[in-house]
DRENTOR-792085 format. One record per residue (C-alpha): residue in three letters; residue number from 1; x, z, y. Coordinates in nm, 3 decimals, padded with zeros to 5 digits, m for minus. Last residue first. Layout:
+---------+-----+---------+---------+---------+
: residuo : num :      c1 :      c3 :      c2 :
+---------+-----+---------+---------+---------+
:     ALA : NUM :       X :       Z :       Y :
...
+---------+-----+---------+---------+---------+
// end
This chain:
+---------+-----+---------+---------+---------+
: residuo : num :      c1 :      c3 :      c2 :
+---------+-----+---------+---------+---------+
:     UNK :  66 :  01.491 :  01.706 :  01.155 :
:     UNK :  65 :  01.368 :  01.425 :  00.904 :
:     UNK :  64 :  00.978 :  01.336 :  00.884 :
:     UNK :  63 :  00.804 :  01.404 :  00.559 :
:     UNK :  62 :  00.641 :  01.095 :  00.453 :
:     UNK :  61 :  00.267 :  00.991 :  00.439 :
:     UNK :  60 :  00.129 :  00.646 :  00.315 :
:     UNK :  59 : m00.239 :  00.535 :  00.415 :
:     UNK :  58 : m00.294 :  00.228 :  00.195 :
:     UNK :  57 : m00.487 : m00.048 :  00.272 :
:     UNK :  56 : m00.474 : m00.270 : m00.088 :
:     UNK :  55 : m00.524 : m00.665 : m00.098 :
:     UNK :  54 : m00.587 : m00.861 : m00.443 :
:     UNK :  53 : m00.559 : m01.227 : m00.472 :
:     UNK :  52 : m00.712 : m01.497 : m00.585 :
:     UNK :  51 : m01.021 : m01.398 : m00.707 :
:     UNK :  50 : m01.238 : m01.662 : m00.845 :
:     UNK :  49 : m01.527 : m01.958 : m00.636 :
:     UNK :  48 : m01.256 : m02.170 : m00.595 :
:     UNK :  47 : m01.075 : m01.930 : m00.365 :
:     UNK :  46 : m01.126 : m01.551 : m00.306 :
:     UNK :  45 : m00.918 : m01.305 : m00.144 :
:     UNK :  44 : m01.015 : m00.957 : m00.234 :
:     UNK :  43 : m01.003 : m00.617 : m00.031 :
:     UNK :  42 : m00.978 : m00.273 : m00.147 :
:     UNK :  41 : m01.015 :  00.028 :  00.160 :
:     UNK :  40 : m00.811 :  00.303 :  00.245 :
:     UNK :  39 : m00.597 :  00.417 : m00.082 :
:     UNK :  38 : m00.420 :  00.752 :  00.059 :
:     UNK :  37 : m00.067 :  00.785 : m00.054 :
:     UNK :  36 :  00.149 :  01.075 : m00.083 :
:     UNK :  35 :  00.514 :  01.220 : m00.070 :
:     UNK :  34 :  00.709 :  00.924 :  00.077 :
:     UNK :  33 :  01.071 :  01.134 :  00.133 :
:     UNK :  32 :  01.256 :  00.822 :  00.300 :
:     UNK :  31 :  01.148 :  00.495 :  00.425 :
:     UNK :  30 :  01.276 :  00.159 :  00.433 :
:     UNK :  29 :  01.265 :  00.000 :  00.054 :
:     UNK :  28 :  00.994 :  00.297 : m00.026 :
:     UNK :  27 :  00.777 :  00.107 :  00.194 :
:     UNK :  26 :  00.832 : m00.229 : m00.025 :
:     UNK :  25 :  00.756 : m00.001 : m00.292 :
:     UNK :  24 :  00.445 :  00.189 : m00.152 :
:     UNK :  23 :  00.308 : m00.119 : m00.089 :
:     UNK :  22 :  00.403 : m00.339 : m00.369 :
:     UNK :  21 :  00.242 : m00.041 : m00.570 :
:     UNK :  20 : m00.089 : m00.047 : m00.410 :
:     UNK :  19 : m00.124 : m00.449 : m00.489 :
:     UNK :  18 : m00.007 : m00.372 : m00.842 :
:     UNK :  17 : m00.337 : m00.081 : m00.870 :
:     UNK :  16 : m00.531 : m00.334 : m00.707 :
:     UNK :  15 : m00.475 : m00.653 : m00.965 :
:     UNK :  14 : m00.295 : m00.951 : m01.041 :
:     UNK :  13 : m00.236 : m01.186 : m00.744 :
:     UNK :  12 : m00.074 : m00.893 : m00.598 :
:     UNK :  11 : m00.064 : m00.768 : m00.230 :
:     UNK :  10 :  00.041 : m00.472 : m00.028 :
:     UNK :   9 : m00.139 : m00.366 :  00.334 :
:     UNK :   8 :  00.011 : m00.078 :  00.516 :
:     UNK :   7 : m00.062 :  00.193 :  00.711 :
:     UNK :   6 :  00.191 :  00.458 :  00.802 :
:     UNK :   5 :  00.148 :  00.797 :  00.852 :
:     UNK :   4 :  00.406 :  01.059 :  00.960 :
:     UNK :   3 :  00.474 :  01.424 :  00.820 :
:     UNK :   2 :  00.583 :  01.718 :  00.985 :
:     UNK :   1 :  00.700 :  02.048 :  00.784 :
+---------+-----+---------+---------+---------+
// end
């Protein structure tokens, strides 16, 4: 088996766990046979002093097709 990575960065104005879904769903929207998904770092946007919006660097690994 042979997997590749992709990074990506998903977004919610809700929380970190929704911000890792959006990424493995938009993902999902393009790639086949996603079996894992590595959380890389957890970022917040902050305006007025509050969080704004929640960012989520996900490593996501899929088998690759032969």
């Amino acid at each position: 088996m042979v997997e590749k990575v992709l990074d990506i960065v998903g977004t919610s104005p809700e929380s970190f766990a929704k911000a890792v879904d959006d990424a493995v769903s938009a993902t999902a929207q393009t790639v086949r046979n996603i079996r894992w998904v590595r959380v890389k770092e957890l970022d917040c946007m902050v305006k007025n002093d509050r969080i704004s919006e929640y960012h989520a660097l996900v490593r996501i690994y899929f088998d690759v097709e032969r």
